[in-house]
N, C-alpha and C positions, 0 to 999 in steps of 0.2 A: 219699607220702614216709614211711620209717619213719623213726620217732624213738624212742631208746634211754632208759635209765631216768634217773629225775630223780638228779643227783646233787648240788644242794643250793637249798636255799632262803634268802634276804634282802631285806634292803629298803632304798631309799634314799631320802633325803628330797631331793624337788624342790617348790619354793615353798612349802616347809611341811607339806609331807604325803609320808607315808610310804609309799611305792610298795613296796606287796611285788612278789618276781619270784622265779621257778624255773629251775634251770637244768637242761639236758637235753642230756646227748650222741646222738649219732647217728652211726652207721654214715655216713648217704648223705649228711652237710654235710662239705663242702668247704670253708665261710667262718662264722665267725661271723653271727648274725642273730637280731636280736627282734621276738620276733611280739606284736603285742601286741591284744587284743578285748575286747568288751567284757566280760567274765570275769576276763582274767586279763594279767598279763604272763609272758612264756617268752623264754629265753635259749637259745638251738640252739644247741653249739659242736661241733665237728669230735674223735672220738673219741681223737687223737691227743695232746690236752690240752695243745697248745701254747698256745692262747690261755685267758687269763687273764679268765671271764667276768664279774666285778667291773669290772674295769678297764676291760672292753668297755662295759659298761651305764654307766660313768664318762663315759667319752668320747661317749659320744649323748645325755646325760642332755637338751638341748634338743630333739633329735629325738623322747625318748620323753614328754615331757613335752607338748609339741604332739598327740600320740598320744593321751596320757591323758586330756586338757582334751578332745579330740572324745570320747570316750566318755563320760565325766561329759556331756558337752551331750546325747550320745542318751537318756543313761538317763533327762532331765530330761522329754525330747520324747519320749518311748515313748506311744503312746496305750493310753485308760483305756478300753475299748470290755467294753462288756456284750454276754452272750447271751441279749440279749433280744428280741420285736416292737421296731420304730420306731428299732433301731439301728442304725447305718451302718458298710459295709465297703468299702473299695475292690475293687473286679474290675477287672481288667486296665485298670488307670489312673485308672478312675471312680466316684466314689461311688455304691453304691447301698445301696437303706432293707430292712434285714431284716424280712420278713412271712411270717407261719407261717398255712395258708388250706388248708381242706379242698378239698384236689388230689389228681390222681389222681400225678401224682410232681413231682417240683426241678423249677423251672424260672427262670433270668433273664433277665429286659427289658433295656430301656436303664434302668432308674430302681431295679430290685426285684431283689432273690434273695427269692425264691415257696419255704418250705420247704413238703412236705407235711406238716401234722399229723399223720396217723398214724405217719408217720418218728418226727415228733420223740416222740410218746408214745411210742414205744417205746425210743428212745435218749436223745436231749438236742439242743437247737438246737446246740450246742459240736459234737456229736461227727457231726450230720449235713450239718452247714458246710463243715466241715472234709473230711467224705468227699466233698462237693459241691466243691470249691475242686481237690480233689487228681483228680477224675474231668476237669474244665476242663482241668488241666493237661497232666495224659497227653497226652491228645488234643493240646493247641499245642504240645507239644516233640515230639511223633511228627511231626506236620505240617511244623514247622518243620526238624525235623532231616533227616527225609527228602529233602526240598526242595533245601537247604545241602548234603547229603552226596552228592547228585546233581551239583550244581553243581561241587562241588570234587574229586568221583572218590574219593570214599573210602568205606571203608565201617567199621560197628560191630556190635559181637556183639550187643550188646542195649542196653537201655536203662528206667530204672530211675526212678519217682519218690521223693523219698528225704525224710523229714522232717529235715535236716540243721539244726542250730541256726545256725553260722556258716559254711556255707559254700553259695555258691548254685547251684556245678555241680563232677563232675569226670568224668576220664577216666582210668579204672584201666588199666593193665599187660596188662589181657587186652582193653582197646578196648571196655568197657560202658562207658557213659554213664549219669550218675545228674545229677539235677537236685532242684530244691530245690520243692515245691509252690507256696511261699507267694508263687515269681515270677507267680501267675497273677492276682494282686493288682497287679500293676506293669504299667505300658502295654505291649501286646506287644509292641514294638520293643525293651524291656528284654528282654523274655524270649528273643527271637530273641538279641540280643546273646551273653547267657551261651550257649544251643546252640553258637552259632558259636565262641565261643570255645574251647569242650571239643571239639568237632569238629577243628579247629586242630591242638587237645593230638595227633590221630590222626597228623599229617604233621611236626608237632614238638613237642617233649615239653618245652622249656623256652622260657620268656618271652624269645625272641632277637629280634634285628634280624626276621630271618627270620621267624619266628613271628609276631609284628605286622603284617607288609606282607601277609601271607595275610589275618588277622584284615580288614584295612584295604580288599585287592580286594575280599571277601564284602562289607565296610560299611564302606564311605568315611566316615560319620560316629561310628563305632564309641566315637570321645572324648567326644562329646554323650553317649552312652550308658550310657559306664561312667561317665564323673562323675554322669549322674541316680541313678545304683545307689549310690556311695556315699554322696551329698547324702542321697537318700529311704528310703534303706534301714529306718528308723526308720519310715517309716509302713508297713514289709509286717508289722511285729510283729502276728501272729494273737492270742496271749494273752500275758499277763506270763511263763509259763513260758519265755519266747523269751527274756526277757533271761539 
């Protein structure tokens, strides 16, 4: 979605605390709406300036207040994880113990991610994790997407791992697929979840009746799935740079 330039900033106070928020026009909204993560809060309003976005962010201040109390609680649950030997990461759902071991390359168990040492001498555990975490992922969103886009007759131009801070997948305008690495940290029935739903984006472009009941043939349990994403999302934090 494009969104157009900020044109004003404020703040309002909900239970005592001063909520700053930006407002932003846009060409492609149609209704007012506020986004709100854990960064920032954003007021969207429709270029036409009929709506009054004060008065908008007045009128929800209980909705965005429930909004805001969830992100204060992630930032509190963000894990404190070192890059060190004997630290733990989750891989697609389950903890395992980080070990650096004169190897001939990466490799993970059911219990270990096995970095090689001479990797990490010449980089850093941080930065050969992370290449190892984003190589995992390729690999189950090709898998999975392939599979999914067979099933449902569609097809895509490409398909992208993306280190995206908030967002966990999308589907651009020209039908590439980009996904988020840090899914391959979440059980992969999470990660399937997101493919299928940017897949979806391929046969309908907005969150409709329509667009769900697709979601829902691929994955009859598709609600278990995306409430785990919101619930856990807080534990795929890779480093503090994530918040």
């Amino acid at each position: 979605m494009g969104v157009g330039n900020t044109r004003a900033t404020a703040k309002i106070e909900i239970a005592g605390e001063q909520i700053e928020y930006r407002v932003v026009e846009s060409a492609d909204a149609t209704q007012p709406r506020i986004d709100v993560d854990i960064h920032e809060v954003k007021v969207v309003i429709p270029e036409d300036g009929a709506v009054d976005p004060h008065e908008f962010v007045r009128e929800n201040t209980d909705w965005l207040a429930r909004k805001w109390r969830k992100y204060d609680e992630y930032r509190d649950r963000a894990p404190d994880r070192t890059f060190e030997p004997g630290e733990t990461f989750p891989y697609q759902g389950d903890d395992h113990t980080l070990r650096v071991r004169d190897v001939d390359e990466h490799e993970i168990t059911d219990e270990e991610i096995v970095l090689a040492k001479y990797a990490v001498q010449e980089s850093s555990i941080q930065d050969e994790l992370e290449a190892l975490f984003r190589e995992q992922a390729r690999t189950l969103f090709e898998e999975v997407a392939a599979e999914h886009a067979d099933e449902m007759g569609v097809e895509y131009e490409g398909l992208a791992v993306r280190n995206q801070r908030t967002r966990w997948g999308s589907c651009s305008p020209k039908q590439n697929l980009s996904f988020n690495w840090r899914l391959i940290m979440a059980p992969p029935e999470i990660a399937e979840y997101v493919v299928v739903h940017e897949l979806v984006h391929l046969r309908e472009q907005n969150h409709t009746n329509r667009f769900w009941r697709i979601v829902r043939e691929q994955l009859p349990d598709y609600r278990e799935r995306a409430n785990w994403l919101e619930e856990h999302s807080v534990d795929l934090i890779f480093t503090e740079a994530d918040l």
